[in-house]
Short mmCIF file of the C-alpha atoms (twelve columns), coordinates in Angstrom:
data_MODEL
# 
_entry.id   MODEL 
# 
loop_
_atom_site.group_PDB 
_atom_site.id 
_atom_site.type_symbol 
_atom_site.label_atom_id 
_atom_site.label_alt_id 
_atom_site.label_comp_id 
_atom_site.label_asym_id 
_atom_site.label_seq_id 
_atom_site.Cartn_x 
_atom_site.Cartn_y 
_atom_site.Cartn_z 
_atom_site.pdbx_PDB_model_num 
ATOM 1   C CA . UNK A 1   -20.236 -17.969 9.821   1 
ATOM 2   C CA . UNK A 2   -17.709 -21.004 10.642  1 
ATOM 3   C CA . UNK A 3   -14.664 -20.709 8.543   1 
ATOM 4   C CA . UNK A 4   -14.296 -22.533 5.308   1 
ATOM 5   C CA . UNK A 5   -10.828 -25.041 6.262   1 
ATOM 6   C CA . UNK A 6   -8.588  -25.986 3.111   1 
ATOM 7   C CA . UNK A 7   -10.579 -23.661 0.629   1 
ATOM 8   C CA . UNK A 8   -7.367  -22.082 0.302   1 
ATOM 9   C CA . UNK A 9   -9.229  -18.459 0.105   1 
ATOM 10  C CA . UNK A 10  -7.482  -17.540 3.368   1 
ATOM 11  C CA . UNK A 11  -4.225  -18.047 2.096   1 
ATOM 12  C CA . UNK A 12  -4.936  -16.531 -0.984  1 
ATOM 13  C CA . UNK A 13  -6.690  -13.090 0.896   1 
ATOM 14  C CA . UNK A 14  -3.335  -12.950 3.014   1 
ATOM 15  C CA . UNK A 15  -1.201  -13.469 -0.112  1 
ATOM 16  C CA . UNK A 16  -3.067  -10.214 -1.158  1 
ATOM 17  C CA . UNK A 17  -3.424  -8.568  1.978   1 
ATOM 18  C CA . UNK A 18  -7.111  -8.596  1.425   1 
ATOM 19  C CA . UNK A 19  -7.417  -10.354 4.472   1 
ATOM 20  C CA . UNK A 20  -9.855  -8.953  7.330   1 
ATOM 21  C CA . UNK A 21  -7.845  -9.081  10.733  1 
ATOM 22  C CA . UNK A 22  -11.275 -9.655  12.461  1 
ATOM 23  C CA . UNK A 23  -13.541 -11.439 10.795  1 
ATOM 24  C CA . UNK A 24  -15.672 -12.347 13.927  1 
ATOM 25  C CA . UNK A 25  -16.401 -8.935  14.484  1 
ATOM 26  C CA . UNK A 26  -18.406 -8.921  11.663  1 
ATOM 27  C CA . UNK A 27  -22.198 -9.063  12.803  1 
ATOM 28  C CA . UNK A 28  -24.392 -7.775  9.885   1 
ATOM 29  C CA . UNK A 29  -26.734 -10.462 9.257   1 
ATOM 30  C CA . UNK A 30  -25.567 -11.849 5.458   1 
ATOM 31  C CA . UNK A 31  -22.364 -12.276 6.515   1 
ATOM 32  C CA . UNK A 32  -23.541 -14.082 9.840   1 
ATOM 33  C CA . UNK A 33  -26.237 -16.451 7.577   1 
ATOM 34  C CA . UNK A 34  -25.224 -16.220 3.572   1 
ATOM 35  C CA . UNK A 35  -22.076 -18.927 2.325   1 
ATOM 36  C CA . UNK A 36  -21.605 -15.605 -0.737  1 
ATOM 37  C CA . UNK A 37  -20.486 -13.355 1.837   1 
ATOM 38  C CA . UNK A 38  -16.994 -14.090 3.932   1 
ATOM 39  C CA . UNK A 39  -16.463 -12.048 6.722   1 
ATOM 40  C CA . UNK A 40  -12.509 -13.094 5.979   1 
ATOM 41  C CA . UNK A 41  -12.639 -10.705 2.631   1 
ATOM 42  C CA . UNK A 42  -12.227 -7.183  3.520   1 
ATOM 43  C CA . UNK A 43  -12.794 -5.848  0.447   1 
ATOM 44  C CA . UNK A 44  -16.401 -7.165  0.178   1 
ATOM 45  C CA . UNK A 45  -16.541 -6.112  4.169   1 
ATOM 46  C CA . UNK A 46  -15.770 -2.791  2.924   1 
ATOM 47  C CA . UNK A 47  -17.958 -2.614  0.100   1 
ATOM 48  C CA . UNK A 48  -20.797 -3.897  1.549   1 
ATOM 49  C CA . UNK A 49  -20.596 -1.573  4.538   1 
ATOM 50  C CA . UNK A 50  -20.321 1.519   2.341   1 
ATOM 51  C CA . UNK A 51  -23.526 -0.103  -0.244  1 
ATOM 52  C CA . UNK A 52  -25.750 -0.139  3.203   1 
ATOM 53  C CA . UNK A 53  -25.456 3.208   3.753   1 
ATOM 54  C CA . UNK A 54  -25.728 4.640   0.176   1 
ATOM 55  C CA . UNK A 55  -27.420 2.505   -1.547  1 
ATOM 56  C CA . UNK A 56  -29.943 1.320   1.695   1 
ATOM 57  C CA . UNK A 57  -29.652 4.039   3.903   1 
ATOM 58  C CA . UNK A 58  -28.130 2.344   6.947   1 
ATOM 59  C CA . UNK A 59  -26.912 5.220   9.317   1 
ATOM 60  C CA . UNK A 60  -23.355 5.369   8.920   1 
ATOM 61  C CA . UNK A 61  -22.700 4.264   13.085  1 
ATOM 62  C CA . UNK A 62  -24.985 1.725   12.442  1 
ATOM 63  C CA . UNK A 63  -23.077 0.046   9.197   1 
ATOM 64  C CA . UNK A 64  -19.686 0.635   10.665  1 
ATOM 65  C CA . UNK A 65  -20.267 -0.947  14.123  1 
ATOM 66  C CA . UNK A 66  -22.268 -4.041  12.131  1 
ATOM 67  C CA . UNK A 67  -18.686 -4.583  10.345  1 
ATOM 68  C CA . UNK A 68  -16.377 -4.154  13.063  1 
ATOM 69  C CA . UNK A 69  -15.462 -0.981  11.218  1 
ATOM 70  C CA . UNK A 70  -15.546 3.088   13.049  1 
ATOM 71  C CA . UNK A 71  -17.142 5.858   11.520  1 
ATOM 72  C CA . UNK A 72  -13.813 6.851   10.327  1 
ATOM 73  C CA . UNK A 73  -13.065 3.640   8.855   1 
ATOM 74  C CA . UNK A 74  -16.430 4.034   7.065   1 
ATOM 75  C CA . UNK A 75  -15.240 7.182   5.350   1 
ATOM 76  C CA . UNK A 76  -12.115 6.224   4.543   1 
ATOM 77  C CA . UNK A 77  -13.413 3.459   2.736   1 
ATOM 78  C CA . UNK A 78  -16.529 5.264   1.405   1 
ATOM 79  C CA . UNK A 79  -13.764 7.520   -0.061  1 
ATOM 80  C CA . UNK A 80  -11.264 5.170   -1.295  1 
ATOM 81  C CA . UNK A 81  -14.007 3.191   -3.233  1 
ATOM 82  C CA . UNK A 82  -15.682 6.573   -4.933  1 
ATOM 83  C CA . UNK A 83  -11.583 7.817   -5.950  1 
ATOM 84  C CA . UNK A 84  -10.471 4.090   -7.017  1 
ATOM 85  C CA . UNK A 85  -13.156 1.477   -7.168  1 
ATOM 86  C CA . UNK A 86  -13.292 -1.947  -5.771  1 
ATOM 87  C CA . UNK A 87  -9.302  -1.810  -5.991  1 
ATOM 88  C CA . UNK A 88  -9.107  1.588   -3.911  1 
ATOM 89  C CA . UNK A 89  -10.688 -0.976  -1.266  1 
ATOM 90  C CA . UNK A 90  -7.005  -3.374  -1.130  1 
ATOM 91  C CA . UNK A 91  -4.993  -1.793  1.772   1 
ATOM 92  C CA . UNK A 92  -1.963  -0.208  0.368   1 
ATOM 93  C CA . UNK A 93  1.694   -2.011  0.529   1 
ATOM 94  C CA . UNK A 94  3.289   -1.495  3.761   1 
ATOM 95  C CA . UNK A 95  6.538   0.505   4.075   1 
ATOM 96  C CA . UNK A 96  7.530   3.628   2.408   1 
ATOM 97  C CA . UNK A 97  6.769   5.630   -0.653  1 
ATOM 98  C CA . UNK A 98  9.467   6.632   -3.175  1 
ATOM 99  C CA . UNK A 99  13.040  7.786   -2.476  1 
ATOM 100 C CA . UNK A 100 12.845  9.514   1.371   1 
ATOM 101 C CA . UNK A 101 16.533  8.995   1.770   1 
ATOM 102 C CA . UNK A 102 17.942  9.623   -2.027  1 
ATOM 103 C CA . UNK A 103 16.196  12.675  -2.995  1 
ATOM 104 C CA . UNK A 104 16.871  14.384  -6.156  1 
ATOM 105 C CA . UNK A 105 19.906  16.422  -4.668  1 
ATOM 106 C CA . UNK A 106 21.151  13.747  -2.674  1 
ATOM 107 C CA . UNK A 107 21.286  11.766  -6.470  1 
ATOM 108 C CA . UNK A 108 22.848  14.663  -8.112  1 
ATOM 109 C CA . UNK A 109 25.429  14.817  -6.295  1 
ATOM 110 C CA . UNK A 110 26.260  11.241  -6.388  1 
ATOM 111 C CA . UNK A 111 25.960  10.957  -10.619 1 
ATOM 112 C CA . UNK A 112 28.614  14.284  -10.333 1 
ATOM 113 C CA . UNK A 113 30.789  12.279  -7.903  1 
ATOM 114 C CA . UNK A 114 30.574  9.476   -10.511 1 
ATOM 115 C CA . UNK A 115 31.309  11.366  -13.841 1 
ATOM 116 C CA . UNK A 116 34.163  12.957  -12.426 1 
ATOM 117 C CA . UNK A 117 35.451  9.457   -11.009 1 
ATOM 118 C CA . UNK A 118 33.535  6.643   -12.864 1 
ATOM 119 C CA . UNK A 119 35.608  4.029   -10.707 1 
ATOM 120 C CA . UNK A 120 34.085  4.796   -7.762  1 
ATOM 121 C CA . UNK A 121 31.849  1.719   -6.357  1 
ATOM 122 C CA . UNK A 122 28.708  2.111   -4.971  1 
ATOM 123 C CA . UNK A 123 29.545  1.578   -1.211  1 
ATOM 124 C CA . UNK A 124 31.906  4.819   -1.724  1 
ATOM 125 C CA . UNK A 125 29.034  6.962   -2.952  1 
ATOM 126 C CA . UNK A 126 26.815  5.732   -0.232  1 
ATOM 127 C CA . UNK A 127 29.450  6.520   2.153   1 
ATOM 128 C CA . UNK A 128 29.816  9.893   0.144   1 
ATOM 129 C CA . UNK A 129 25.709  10.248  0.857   1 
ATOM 130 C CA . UNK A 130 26.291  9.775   4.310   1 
ATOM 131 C CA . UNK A 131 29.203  12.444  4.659   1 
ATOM 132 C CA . UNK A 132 27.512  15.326  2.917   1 
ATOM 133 C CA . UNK A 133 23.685  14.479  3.563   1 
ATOM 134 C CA . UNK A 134 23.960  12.563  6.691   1 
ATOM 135 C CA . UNK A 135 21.915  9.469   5.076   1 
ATOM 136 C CA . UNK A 136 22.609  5.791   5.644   1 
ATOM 137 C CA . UNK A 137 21.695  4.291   2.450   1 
ATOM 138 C CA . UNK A 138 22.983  0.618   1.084   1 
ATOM 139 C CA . UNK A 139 25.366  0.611   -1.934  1 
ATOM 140 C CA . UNK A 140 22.922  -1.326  -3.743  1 
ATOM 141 C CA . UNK A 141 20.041  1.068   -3.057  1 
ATOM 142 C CA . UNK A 142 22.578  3.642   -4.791  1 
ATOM 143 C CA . UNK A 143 23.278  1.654   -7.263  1 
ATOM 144 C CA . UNK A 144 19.439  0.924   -7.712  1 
ATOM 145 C CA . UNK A 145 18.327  4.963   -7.803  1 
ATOM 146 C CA . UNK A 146 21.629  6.275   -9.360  1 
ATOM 147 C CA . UNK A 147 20.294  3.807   -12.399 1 
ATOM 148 C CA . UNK A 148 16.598  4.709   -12.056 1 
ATOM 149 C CA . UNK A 149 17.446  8.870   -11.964 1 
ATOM 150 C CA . UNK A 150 20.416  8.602   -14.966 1 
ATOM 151 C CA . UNK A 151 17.594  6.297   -17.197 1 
ATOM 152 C CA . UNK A 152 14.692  9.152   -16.332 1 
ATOM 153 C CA . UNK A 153 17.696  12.040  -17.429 1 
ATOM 154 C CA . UNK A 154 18.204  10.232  -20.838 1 
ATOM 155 C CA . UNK A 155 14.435  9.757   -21.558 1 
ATOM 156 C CA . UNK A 156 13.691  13.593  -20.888 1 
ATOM 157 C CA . UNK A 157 16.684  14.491  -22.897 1 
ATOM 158 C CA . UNK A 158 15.275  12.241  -25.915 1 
ATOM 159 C CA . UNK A 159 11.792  13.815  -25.976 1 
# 
């Protein structure tokens, strides 16, 4: 399939990371002679690899190597789409999950430090997290969870 210049899809798929890295791997034939299907969407990639084999009854080696995909990308997929639908399909946001660096006891501490000196600014209880845990965290990242942990504290004290 030649690509589709200006449509603005491509921009759009990489806006929302939806957009295959390798499209011209892609070699099952409706992507290859169909204008529906774009080898540059890797959700419908995905999808349509994982319909083949249930809903056809492609082999799974067969489906995967037709999409540029491996067998293990095939189950990961097949897996994603049965837990979360189409939207399981859109690869996660890069970087990491939740609080790594200011866990709950790293935050406990800090709120203490606060409440017993409430002029303390943030880059002192970072530097504080970095004495007694041995985390580098920025002041506004304290600031940030310090806010986030004190507002989930009030809530489960209201209810």
């Amino acid at each position: 399939m030649t690509r589709r210049a200006g449509d603005g899809k491509e921009q759009e798929l990489a806006r929302s990371r939806t957009l295959n890295p390798r499209p011209e791997v892609v070699a099952d034939g409706a992507f290859v002679s169909s204008e529906f299907f774009d080898a540059r969407d890797l959700v419908q990639v995905k999808y349509e690899m994982v319909r083949r084999v249930e809903a056809e009854g492609l082999a799974v080696s067969a489906a995967a190597g037709a999409f540029g995909f491996s067998r293990q990308s095939y189950y990961t997929a097949a897996a994603a789409l049965a837990e979360g639908g189409l939207a399981g399909l859109v690869p996660a946001k890069p970087g990491p999950r939740g609080a790594h660096k200011l866990t709950g006891e790293v935050l406990e501490h800090l709120a203490g430090l606060r409440a017993a000196d409430p002029g303390l600014r943030a880059a002192d209880l970072a530097g504080a997290a970095a004495t007694r845990f041995g985390v580098r965290v920025h002041p506004r990242s304290v600031e940030r969870a310090l806010a986030r942990w004190e507002a989930a504290k009030r809530g489960s004290k209201s209810g």
